[in-house]
C-alpha positions in Angstrom: 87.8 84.5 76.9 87.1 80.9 76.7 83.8 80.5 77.5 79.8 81.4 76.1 80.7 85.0 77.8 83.4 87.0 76.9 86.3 86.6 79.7 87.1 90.3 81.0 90.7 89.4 80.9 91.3 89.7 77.1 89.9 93.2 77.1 92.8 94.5 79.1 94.9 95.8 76.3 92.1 97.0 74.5 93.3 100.1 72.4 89.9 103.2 72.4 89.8 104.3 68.8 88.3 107.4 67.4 84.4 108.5 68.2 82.3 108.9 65.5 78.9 110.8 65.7 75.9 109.1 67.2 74.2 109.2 63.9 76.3 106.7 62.6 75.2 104.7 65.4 71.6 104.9 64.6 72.1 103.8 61.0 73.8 100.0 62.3 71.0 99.6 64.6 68.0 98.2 63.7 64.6 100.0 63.9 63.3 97.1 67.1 65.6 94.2 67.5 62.5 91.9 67.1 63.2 88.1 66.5 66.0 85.9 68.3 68.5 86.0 65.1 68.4 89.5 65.1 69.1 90.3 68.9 72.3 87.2 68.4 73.7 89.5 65.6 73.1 92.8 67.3 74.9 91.1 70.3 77.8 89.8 68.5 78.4 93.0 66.8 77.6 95.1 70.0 80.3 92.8 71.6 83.0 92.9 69.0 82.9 96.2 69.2 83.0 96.6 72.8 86.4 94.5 72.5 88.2 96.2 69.5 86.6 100.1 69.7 84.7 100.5 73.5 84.1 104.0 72.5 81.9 103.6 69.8 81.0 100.0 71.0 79.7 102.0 74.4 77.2 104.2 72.4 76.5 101.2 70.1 75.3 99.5 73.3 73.7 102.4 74.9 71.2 103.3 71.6 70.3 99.5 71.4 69.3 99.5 75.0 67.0 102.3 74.2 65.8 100.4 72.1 64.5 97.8 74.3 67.7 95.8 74.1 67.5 94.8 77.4 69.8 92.5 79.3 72.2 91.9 76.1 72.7 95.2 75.9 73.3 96.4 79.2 76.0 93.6 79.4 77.6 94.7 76.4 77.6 98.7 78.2 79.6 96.9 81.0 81.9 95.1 78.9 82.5 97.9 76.9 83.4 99.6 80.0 85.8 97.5 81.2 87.7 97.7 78.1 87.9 101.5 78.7 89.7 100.7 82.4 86.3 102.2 83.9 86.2 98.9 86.0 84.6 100.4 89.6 81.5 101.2 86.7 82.3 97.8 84.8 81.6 95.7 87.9 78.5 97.7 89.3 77.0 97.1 86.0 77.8 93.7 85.8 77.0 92.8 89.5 73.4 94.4 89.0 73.1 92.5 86.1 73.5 89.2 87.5 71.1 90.2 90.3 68.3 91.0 88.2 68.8 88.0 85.6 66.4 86.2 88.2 65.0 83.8 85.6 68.1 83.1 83.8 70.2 79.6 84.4 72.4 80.0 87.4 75.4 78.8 85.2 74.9 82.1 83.5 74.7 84.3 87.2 77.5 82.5 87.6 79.4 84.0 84.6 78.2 87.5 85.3 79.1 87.3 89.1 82.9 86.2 88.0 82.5 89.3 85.7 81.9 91.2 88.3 84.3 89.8 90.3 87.3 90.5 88.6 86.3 94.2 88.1 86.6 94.5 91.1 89.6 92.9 91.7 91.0 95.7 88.9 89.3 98.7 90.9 91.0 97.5 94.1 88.0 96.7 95.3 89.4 93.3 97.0 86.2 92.4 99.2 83.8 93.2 96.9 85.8 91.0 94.4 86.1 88.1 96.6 82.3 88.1 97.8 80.9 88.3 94.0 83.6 85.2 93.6 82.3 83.5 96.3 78.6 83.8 95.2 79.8 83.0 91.4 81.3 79.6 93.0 78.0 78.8 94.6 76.3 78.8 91.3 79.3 77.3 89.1 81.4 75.5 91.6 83.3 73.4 88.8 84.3 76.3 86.9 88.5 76.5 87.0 88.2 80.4 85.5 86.1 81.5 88.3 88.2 79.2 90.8 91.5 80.4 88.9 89.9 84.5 89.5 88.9 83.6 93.3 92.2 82.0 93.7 94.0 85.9 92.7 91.8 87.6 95.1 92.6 85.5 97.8 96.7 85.9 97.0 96.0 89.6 97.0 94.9 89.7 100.5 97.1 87.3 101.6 95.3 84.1 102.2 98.3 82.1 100.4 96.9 78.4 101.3 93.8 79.2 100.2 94.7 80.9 97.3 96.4 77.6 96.6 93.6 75.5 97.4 91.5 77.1 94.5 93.9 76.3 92.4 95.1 72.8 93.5 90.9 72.3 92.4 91.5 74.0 89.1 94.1 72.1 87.7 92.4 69.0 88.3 89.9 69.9 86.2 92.1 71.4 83.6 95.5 70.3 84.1 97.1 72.0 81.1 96.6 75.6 82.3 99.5 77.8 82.4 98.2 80.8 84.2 96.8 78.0 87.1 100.5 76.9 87.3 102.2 80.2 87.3 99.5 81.8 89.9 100.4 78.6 92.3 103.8 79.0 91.3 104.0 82.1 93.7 101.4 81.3 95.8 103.8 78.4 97.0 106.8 80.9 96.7 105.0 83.4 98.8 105.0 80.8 101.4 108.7 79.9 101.3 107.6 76.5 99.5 110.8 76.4 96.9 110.6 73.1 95.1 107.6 72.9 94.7 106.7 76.2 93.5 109.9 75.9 91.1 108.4 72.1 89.5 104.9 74.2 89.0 106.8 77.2 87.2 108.9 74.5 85.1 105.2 72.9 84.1 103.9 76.2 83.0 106.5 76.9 80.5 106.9 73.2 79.0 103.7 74.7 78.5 103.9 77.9 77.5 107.7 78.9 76.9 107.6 82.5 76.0 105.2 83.4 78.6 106.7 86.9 80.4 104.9 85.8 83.3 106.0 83.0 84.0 109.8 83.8 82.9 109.5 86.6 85.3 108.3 84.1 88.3 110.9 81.6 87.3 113.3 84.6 87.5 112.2 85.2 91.1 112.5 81.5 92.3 115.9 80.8 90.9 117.0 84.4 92.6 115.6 83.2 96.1 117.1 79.6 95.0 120.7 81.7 94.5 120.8 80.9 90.8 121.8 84.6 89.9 123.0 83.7 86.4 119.2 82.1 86.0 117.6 84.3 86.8 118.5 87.0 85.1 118.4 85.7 82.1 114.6 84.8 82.7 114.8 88.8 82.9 116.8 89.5 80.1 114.0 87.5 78.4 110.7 88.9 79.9 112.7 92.8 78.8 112.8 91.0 75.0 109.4 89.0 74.6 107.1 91.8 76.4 108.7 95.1 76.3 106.2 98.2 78.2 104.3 95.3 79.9 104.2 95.2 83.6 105.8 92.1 83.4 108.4 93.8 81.9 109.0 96.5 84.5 109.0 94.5 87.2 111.9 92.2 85.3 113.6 95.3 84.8 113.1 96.5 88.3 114.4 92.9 89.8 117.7 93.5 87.3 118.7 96.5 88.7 118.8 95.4 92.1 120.2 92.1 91.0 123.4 94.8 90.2 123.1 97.1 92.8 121.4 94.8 95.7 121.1 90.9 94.9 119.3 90.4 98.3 116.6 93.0 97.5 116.3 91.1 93.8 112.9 89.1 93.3 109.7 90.8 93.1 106.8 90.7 90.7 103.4 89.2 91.5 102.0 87.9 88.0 98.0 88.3 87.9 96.9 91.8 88.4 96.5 93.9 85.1 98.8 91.4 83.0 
């Protein structure tokens, strides 16, 4: 996801496919992975694996570690773990591994510790999330995906103005960022701050039209604006673009009390497991 690491986020619909014996495993691997080259490709294949098959990528990583693989290898376990929802696991893994990278730059911590971070944030974990965010922001303060990632945790418990602080700093360093405008969106909506949250939303899909997210928040403004008619066809359209999503059951939950109870309509926090 966007930078020299992979981004946990894009693992989340990660499909497991079928094991296949360990010998197989044994076979790809080389005998020592002995030069710089041949670690980079035994990474890249460790980690394309952890994305598109984390069973088989999770004993790919494990063997190579046995194999002195070291700390490629063991982030490639934890990545592989996250793509099989083991997250609590994922972000111990990844959270040791920044601690014990003590020679490596402190961009790179950095990474790791927003790695971390937003396992957590997936196990529920909210305070171990937001202290491995802090750290990560101490060694990468400039980063908008760890301030974007700090900025959910904060929402989650409930620290809307700071939440929106995060991301006020985000989008100045990357102004074009959808997910920053959609998470301030309702941040400021959270806070009874209409307009404003509505002119973010509007941003993020000039952006970013068909993005379930957003329609869904947009959906949830115009309801607490009383623009009915709006916002359920910002529903109707989450239901279409993103069917079995979560986006897509919360749209459907907000149309059915739309029908049954307009004043209970509006709900849907966009972020967590999207």
């Amino acid at each position: 996801m966007r930078r020299p690491l992979y981004r946990l986020v894009i693992f989340l619909s990660v499909a497991c496919a079928v094991s296949v014996a360990s010998a197989a495993f044994a076979q790809k691997l080389p005998p020592a992975v002995s030069s710089p080259a041949e670690e980079a490709a035994t990474y890249d294949r460790c980690m394309e694996m952890a994305k598109t098959d984390p069973s088989n990528g999770y004993e790919f990583a494990q063997q190579w570690y046995a194999r002195n693989g070291e700390h490629p290898a063991q982030h490639c376990i934890a990545v592989a773990l996250f793509s099989l929802k083991q997250y609590g696991e994922a972000a111990t893994r990844f959270q040791k591994l920044a601690e014990s990278m003590v020679r490596a730059p402190k961009e790179l911590r950095g990474e790791m510790l927003d790695q971390a971070g937003v396992a957590w944030f997936l196990a529920d974990e909210l305070p171990r999330a937001k202290a491995a965010l802090d750290t990560a922001l101490t060694l990468k303060a400039n980063d908008p995906d760890i301030l974007i990632d700090h900025a959910q945790v904060l929402a989650a418990q409930g620290s809307f103005p700071q939440a929106i602080g995060d991301l006020d700093a985000a989008l100045k360093l990357s102004p074009r960022r959808p997910d920053a405008l959609i998470y301030r969106a309702s941040a400021l909506r959270q806070i009874q701050r209409l307009d404003p949250a509505l002119k973010d939303i509007e941003a993020a899909l000039a952006l970013s039209p068909n993005s379930p997210d957003g329609l869904l928040e947009r959906g949830i403004i115009r309801r607490l604006k009383g623009d009915d008619a709006g916002a359920r066809q910002d529903w109707i359209k989450v239901t279409m673009l993103a069917p079995g999503s979560p986006a897509d059951t919360d749209a459907k939950t907000n149309l059915e009390r739309l029908d049954l109870d307009p004043a209970k309509a509006g709900s849907g926090v966009p972020g967590r497991n999207r």
